[in-house]
C-alpha positions as CSV (number, residue, x, y, z in Angstrom):
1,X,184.3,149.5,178.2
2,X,184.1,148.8,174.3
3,X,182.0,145.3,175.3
4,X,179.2,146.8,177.9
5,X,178.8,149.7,175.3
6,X,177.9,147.6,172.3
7,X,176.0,145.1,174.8
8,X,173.9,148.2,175.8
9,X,173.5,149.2,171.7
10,X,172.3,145.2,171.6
11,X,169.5,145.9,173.9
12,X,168.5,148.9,172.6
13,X,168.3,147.7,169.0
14,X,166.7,144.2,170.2
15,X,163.9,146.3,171.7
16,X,163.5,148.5,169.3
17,X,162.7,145.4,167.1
18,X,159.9,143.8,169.5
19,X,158.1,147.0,169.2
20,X,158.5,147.6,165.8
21,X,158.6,144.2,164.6
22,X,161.7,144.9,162.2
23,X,164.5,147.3,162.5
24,X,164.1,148.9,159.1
25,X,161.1,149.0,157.2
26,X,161.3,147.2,154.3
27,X,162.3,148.8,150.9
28,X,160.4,149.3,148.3
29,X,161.8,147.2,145.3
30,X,161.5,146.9,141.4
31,X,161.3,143.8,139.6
32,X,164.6,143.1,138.3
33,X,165.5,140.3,136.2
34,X,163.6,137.6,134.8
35,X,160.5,136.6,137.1
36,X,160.3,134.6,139.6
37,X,157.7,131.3,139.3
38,X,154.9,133.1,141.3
39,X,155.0,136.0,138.4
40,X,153.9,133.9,135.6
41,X,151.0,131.7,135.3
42,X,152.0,130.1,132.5
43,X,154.2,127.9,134.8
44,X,151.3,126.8,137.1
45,X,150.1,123.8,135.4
46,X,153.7,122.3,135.3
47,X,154.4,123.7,138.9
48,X,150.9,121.8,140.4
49,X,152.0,118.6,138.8
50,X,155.5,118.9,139.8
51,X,154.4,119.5,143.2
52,X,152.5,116.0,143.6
53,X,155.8,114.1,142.5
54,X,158.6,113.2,144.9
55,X,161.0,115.6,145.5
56,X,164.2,115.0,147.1
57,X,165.9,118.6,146.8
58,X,163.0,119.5,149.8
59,X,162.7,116.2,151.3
60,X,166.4,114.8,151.4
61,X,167.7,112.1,149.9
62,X,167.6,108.4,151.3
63,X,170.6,106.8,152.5
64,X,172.3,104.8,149.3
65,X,170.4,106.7,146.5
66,X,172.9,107.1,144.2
67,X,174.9,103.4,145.0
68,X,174.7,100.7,142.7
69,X,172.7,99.0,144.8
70,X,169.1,97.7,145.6
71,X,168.5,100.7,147.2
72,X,169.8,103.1,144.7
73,X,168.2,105.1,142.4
74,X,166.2,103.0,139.4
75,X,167.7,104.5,135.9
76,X,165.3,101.8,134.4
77,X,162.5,103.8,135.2
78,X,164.0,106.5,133.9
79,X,165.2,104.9,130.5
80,X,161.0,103.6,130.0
81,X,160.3,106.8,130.3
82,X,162.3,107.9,127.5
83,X,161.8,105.5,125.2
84,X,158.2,106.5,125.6
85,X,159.1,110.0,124.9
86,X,161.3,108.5,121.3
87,X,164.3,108.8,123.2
88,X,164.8,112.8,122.6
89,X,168.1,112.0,124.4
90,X,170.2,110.2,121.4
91,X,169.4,113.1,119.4
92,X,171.9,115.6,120.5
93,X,175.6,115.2,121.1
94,X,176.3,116.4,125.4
95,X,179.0,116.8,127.6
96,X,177.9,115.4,130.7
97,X,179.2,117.2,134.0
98,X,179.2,115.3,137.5
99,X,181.2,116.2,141.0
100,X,180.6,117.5,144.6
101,X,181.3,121.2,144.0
102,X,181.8,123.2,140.9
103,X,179.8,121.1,138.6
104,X,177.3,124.4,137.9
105,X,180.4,126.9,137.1
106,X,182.2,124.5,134.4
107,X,178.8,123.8,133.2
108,X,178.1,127.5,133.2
109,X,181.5,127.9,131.5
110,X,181.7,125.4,129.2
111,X,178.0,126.6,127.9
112,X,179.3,130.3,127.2
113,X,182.5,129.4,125.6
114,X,180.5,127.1,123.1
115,X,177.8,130.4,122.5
116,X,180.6,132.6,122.1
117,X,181.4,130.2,119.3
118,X,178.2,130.4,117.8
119,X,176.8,127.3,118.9
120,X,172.9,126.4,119.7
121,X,173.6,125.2,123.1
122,X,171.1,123.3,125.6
123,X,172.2,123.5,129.1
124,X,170.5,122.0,132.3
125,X,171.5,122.3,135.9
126,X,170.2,122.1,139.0
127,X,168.8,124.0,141.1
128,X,167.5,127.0,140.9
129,X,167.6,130.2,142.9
130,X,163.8,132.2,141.1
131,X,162.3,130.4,138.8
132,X,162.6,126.9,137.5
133,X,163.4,128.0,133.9
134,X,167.0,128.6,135.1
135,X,167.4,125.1,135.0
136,X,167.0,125.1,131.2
137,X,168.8,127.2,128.9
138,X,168.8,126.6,125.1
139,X,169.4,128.2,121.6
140,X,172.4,130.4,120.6
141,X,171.8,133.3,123.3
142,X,171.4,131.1,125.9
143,X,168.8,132.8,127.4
144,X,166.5,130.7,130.1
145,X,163.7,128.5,128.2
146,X,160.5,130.5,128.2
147,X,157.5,129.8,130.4
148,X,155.4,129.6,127.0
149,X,157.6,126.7,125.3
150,X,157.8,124.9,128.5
151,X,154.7,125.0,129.0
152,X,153.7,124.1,125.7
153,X,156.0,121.1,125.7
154,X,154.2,120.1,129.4
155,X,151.0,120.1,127.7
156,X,152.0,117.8,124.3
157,X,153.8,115.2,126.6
158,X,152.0,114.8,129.7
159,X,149.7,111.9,128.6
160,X,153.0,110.1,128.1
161,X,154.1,111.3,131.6
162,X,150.9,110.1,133.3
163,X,150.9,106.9,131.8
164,X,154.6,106.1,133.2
165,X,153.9,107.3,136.3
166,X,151.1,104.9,136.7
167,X,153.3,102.1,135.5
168,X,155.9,102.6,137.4
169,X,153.7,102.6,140.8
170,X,153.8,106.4,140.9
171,X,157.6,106.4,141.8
172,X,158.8,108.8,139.0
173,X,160.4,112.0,140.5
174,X,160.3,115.9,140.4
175,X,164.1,115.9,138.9
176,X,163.1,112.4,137.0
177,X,160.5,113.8,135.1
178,X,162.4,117.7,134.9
179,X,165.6,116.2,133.4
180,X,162.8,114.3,130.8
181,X,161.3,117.5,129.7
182,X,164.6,119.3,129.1
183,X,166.1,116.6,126.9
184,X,162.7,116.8,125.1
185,X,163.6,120.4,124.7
186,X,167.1,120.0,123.5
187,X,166.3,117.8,121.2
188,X,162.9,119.8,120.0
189,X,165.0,122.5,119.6
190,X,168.0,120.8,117.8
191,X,170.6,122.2,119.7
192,X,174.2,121.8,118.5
193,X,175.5,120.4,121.7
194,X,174.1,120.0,125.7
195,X,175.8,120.9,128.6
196,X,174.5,118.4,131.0
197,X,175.0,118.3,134.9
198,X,174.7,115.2,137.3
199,X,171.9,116.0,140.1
200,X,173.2,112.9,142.3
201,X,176.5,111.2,141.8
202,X,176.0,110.0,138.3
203,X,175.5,106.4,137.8
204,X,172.0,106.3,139.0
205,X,171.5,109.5,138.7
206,X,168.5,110.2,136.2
207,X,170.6,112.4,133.7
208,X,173.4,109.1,132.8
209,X,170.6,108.1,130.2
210,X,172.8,109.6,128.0
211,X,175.1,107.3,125.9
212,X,178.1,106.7,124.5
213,X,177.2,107.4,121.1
214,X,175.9,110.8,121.9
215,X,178.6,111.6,124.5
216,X,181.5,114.3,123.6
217,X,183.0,114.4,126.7
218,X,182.5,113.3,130.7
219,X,183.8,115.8,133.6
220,X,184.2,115.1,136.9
221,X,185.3,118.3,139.0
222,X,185.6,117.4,142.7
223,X,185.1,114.5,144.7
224,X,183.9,115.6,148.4
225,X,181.8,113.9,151.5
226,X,178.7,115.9,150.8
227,X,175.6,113.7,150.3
228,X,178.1,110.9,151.8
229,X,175.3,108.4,153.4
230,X,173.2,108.7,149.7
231,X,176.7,107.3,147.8
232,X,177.8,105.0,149.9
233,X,179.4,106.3,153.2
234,X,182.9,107.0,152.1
235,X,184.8,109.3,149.6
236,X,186.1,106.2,147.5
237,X,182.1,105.0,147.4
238,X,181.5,108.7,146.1
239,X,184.2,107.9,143.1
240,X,182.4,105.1,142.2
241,X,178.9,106.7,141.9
242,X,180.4,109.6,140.1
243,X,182.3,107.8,137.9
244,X,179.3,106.1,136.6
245,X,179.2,108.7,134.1
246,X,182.6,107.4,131.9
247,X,181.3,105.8,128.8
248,X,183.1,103.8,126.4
249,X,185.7,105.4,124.3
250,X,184.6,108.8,125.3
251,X,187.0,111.5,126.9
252,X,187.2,111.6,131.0
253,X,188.2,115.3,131.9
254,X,188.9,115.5,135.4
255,X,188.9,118.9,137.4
256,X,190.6,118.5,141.2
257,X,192.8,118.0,142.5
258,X,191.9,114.8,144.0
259,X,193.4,112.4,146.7
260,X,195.5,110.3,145.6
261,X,192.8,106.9,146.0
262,X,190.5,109.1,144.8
263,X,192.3,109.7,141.6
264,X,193.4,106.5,140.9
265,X,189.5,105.1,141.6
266,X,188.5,107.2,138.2
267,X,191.9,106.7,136.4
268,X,191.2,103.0,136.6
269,X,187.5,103.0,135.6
270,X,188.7,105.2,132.8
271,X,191.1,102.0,131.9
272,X,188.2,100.1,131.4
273,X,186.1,102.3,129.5
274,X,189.0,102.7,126.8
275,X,188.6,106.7,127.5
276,X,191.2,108.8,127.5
277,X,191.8,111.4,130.2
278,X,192.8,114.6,130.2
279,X,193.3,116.3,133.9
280,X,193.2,120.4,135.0
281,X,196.0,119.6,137.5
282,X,197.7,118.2,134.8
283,X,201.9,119.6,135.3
284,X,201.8,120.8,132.0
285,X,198.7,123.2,133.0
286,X,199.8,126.3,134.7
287,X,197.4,129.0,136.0
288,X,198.1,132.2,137.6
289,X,195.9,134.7,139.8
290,X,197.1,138.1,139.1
291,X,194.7,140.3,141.3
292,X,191.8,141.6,142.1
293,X,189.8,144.6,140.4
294,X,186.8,146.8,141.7
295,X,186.4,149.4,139.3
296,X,182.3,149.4,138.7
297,X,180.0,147.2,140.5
298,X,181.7,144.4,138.9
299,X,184.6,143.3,139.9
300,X,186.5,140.6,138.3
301,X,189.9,138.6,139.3
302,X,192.9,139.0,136.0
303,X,193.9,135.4,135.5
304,X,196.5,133.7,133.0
305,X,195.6,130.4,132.3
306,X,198.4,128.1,130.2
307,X,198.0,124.5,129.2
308,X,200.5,122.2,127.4
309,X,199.0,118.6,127.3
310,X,200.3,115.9,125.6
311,X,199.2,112.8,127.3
312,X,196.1,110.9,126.0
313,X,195.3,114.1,124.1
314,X,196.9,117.4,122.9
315,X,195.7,120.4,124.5
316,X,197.4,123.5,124.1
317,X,196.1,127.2,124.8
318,X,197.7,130.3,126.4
319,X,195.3,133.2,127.6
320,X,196.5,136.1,129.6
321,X,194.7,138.4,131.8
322,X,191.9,136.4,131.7
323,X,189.1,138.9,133.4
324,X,186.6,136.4,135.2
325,X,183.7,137.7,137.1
326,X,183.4,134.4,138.7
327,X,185.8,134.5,141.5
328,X,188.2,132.7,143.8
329,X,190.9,130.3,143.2
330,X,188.1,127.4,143.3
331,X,186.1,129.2,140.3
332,X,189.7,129.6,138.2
333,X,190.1,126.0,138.9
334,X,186.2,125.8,137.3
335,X,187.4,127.6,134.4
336,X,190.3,125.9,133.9
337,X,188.5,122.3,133.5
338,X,186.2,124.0,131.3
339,X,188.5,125.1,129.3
340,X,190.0,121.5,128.9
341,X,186.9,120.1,127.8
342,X,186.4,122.6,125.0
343,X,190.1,122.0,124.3
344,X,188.8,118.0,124.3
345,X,185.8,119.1,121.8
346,X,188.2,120.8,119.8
347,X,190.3,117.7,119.3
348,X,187.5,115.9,118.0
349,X,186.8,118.4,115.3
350,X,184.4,120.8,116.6
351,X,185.4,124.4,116.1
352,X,186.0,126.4,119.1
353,X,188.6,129.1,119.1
354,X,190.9,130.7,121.6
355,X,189.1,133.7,120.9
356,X,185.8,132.4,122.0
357,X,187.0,130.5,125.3
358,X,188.5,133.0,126.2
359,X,185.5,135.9,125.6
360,X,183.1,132.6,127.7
361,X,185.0,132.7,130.4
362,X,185.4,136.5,131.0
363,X,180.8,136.5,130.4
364,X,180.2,133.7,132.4
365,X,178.6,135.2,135.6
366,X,176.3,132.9,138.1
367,X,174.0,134.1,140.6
368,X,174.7,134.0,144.0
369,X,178.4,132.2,143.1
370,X,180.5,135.0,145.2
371,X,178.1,137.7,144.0
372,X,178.6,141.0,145.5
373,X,175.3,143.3,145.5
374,X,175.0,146.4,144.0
375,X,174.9,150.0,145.5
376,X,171.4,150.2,144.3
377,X,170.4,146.5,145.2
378,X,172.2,147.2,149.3
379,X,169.7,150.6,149.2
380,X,166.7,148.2,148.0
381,X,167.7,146.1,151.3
382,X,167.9,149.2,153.5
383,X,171.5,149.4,153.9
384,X,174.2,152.0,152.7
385,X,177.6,152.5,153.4
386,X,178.6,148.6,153.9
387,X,179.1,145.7,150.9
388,X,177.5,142.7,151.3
389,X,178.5,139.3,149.6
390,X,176.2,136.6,148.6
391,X,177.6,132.9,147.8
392,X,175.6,129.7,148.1
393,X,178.5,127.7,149.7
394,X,177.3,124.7,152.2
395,X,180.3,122.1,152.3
396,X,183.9,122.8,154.4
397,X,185.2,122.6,150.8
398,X,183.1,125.4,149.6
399,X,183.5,127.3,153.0
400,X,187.5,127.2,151.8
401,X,186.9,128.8,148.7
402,X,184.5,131.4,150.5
403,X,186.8,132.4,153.0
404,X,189.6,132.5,150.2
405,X,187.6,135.1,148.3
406,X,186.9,137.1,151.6
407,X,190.1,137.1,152.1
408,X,191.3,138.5,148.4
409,X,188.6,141.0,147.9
410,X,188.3,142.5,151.4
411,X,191.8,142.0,153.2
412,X,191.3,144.6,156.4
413,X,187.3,145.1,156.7
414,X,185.5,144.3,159.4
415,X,183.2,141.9,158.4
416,X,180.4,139.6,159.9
417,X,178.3,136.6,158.5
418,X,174.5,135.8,157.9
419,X,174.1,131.7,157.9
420,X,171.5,129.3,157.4
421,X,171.8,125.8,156.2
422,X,170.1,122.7,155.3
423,X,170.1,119.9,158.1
424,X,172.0,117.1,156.1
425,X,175.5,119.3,156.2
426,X,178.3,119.2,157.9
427,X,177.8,122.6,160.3
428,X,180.8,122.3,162.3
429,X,183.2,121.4,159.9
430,X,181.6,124.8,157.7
431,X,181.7,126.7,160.7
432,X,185.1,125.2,161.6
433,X,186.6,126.6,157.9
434,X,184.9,130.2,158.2
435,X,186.8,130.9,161.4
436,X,189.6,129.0,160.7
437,X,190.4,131.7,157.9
438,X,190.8,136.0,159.0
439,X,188.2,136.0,161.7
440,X,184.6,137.8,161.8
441,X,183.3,140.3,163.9
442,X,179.9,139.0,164.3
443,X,178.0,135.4,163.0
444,X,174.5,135.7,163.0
445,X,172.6,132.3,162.5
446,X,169.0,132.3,160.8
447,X,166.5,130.3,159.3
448,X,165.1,130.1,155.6
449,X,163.0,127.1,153.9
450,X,164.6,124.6,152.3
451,X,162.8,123.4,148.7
452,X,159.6,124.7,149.7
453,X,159.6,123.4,152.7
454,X,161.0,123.1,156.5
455,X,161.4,119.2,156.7
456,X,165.5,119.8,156.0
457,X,165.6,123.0,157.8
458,X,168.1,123.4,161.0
459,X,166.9,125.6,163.3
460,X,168.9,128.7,164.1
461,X,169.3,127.9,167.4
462,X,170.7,124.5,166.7
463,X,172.9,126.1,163.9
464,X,174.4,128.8,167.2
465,X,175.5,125.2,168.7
466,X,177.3,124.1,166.2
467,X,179.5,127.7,165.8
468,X,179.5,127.6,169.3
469,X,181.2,124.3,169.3
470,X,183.5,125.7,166.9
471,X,184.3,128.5,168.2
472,X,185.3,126.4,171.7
473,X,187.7,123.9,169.6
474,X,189.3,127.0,168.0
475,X,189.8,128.8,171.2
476,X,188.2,132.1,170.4
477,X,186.8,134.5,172.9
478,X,183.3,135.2,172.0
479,X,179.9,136.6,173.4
480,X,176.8,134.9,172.5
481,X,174.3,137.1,172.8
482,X,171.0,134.7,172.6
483,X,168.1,135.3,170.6
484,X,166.9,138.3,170.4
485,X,167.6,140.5,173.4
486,X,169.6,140.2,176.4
487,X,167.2,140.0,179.2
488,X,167.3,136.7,181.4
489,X,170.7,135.4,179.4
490,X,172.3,133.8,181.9
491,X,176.3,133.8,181.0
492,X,175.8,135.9,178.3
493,X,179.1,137.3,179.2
494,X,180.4,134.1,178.4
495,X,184.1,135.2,176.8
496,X,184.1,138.7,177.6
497,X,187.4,140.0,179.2
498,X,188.0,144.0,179.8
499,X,188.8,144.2,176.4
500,X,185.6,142.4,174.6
501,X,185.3,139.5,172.6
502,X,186.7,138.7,169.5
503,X,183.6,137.3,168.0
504,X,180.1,138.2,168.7
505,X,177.4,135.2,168.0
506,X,173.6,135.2,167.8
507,X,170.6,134.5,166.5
508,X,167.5,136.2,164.4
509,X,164.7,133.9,163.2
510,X,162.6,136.2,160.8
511,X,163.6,137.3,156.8
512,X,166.8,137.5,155.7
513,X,166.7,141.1,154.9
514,X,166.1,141.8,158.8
515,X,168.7,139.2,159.7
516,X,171.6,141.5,157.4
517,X,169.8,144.6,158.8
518,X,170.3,143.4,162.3
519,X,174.1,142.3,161.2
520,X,174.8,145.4,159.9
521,X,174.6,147.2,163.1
522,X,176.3,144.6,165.2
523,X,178.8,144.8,162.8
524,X,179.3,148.7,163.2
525,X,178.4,148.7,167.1
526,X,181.4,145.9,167.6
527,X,184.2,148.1,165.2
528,X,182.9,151.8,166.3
529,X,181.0,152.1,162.9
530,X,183.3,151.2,161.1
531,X,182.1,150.3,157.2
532,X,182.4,146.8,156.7
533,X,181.5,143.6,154.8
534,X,178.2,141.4,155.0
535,X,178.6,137.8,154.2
536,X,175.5,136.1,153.8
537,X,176.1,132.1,153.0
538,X,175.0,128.2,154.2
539,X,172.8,127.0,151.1
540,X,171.8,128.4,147.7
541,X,168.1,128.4,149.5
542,X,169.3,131.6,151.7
543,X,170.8,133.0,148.7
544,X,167.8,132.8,146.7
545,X,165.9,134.2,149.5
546,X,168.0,137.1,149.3
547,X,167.4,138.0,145.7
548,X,163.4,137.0,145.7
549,X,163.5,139.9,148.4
550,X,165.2,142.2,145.5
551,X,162.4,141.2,143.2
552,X,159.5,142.2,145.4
């Protein structure tokens, strides 16, 4: 029978790996790309200090961080340590960009279409997938900042920086004093215009030191439970914290679509601000998803995108076949808002032309945002003949727009998924959308640091659980095959019928490379080698693991 057979492959491959101590041997890999922080010692120096501050991206953020509350998040801190620096903040104008997903790609968007225009642009997200310097773009390329200018900046300012943090009882942060350094660079720089996004929900978040006076424009893309205990337990509690980046007088555009409450939550403290508000789901927006295209190594998704507003503002534009790289109906969505907040810079006099949002959407391209890998970077891995996918999605909302994309770009593969995830998300509702969608052959669950470090980490086996759970509530027939081999499983037959089960689950605690390795052949002992599709997803931190391994 189909199931014994690929049970016996199991074994055979599980012991080939105890003796070998991988399945394939590594690769041998250029550097491609910029470098990673390790490469360059300029970075050191800021990297030690960094370091010894707090950082919450590895250690997880406290419950009611980013509430208005007495255990929130001290912008005061933050605003002395500006006003030490001259408050480099007030000297460039900034769209400021905060919500539960998508907050990178309008960013990212918005950023390109104001290059395309000719703009010197400063743009700072968070986080990063190689090197810091992602974090920081600047000038009219839009290129990373260099090691050398960062570092050179580090050096003129830290006196200033040690001298806060001894007066504010050494409680100034790694992103505290990162988002510092970067408006320090805008404004060193003199950037046209910075493209600014929320690490935390946004009124205590360290980045809402930015004013009215030098605000353009306030996104706000999604409102979702992630981070739910750090802004106040509930989705209407997350409103509030991310509305806290409205400012008087100054344009609200909103991305969506939202719940009802939750729309009326940042309509109304829009109302009190006196800003106008101009939303991507507005009716007089249309947007259409013509298809998908493969023709190179990258493949793009022809979209029209229409908008008639005339609300609180006038926005009009029509672009069709819109080629985006970025894809999935969540990243059109992305596009769409940015699009309405260059349309919003536009009304206020700035010159941006149909011509350039349209050419910044079609170049803007993330990392490890739906990425499919090359031929040449799957035969770095030591794979051929299969695709693999790479997207940092760790929310059920995310998941959605994951399985989505699957979905649209890979309709009747066989296909199986590499996971690991950080331990404050919501596994079983992730896992819950993944197989909720067309169902995978296999699910493989693994481990990779998170931050640096292992504090937030789940375990893989703890992460099996959680699908398993799934998998029960769904009422699919599956074999979970352990760790490792298959010696001493008791009911690893669990599931199986004469015909086999419909999903195969188990786990591989090692790299990630030997983890897609390992799902690779499940995938093709499961589907009589079939060629198929490799999903590896659960947190930026296993995407970045991913393409580290390509630059080794």
């Amino acid at each position: 029978m189909q199931s014994f057979s690929f049970l016996r492959q199991w074994r055979n491959m599980t012991r080939g790996i105890a003796r070998r101590g991988t399945l394939i041997s590594p690769a041998r890999v250029p550097k491609l790309g910029f470098s990673t922080d390790s490469d360059d010692p300029k970075l050191k120096d800021l990297l030690d200090y960094l370091e010894n501050l707090k950082n919450y991206e590895r250690s997880g953020v406290p419950k009611g961080a980013g509430t208005d509350s007495d255990d929130g998040f001290d912008l005061g801190r933050m605003r002395r340590l500006m006003d030490r620096l001259g408050n480099p903040q007030e000297k460039f104008k900034a769209v400021h960009i905060a919500g539960t997903k998508g907050k990178g790609s309008t960013a990212a968007f918005l950023s390109n279409i104001l290059l395309k225009e000719g703009y010197s642009v400063g743009c700072y997200t968070s986080p990063h997938l190689l090197t810091i310097r992602e974090r920081i773009s600047l000038g009219k390329k839009g290129d990373p900042v260099s090691a050398e200018a960062l570092n050179h900046l580090f050096h003129r300012v830290k006196r200033i920086i040690d001298t806060s943090i001894e007066l504010e009882n050494g409680s100034l942060s790694h992103f505290e004093v990162l988002t510092a350094l970067a408006f320090a660079l805008f404004a060193q720089e003199n950037v046209d215009i910075a493209v600014v996004e929320a690490g935390l929900g946004g009124a205590r978040d360290a980045t809402n030191v930015l004013r009215s006076s030098g605000l353009a424009a306030a996104v706000i893309t999604t409102i979702g439970e992630e981070h739910l205990a750090a802004l106040g337990g509930s989705l209407e509690g997350i409103a509030m914290a991310k509305s806290g980046i409205i400012k008087r007088g100054r344009p609200l555009v909103m991305g969506g679509p939202f719940k009802t409450n939750i729309e009326w939550i940042l309509h109304q403290k829009a109302s009190l601000m006196s800003s106008p508000v101009v939303s991507a789901c507005d009716p007089g927006i249309q947007t259409i998803l013509n298809g998908f295209e493969r023709k190179t190594d990258i493949p793009y998704q022809s979209c029209d995108i229409l908008i008639q507003v005339e609300k609180d503002l006038q926005l009009f534009i029509k672009l069709y076949d819109v080629r985006l790289r970025m894809l999935g109906y969540h990243q059109l969505q992305n596009a769409v808002t940015a699009t309405c907040a260059a349309l919003c810079l536009r009304n206020q006099g700035w010159k941006v032309s149909d011509e350039s949002i349209r050419a910044g959407l079609e170049h803007t391209y993330l990392l490890g945002r739906c990425q499919f890998l090359t031929r040449e970077e799957i035969e770095m891995i030591g794979l051929s003949g299969i695709s693999i996918l790479i997207d940092g999605a760790h929310t059920e909302a995310s998941a959605k727009g994951l399985s989505d994309t699957i979905r649209m770009t890979y309709p009747d593969a066989p296909w199986a998924l590499v996971v690991a995830m950080a331990s404050d998300k919501d596994h079983l509702a992730f896992a819950r959308q993944l197989l909720s969608g067309r169902l995978p052959k296999v699910v493989l669950l693994t481990e990779v640091s998170i931050g640096g470090g292992k504090s937030r980490m789940t375990s893989a086996s703890s992460l099996k659980d959680a699908w398993i759970q799934a998998v029960m509530d769904l009422g699919i027939k599956f074999c979970d095959i352990g760790m490792g081999g298959l010696e001493n499983q008791s009911g690893f037959s669990n599931g199986l019928s004469e015909y086999g089960p419909d999903l195969i689950i188990g786990c591989q605690v090692g790299s990630v490379e030997d983890s897609m390795k390992i799902a690779s052949q499940l995938l093709a002992a499961s589907t009589e080698n079939q060629s198929g599709l490799i999903v590896v997803t659960g947190s930026l931190h296993i995407i970045s693991s991913v393409l580290a391994s390509l630059r080794r």
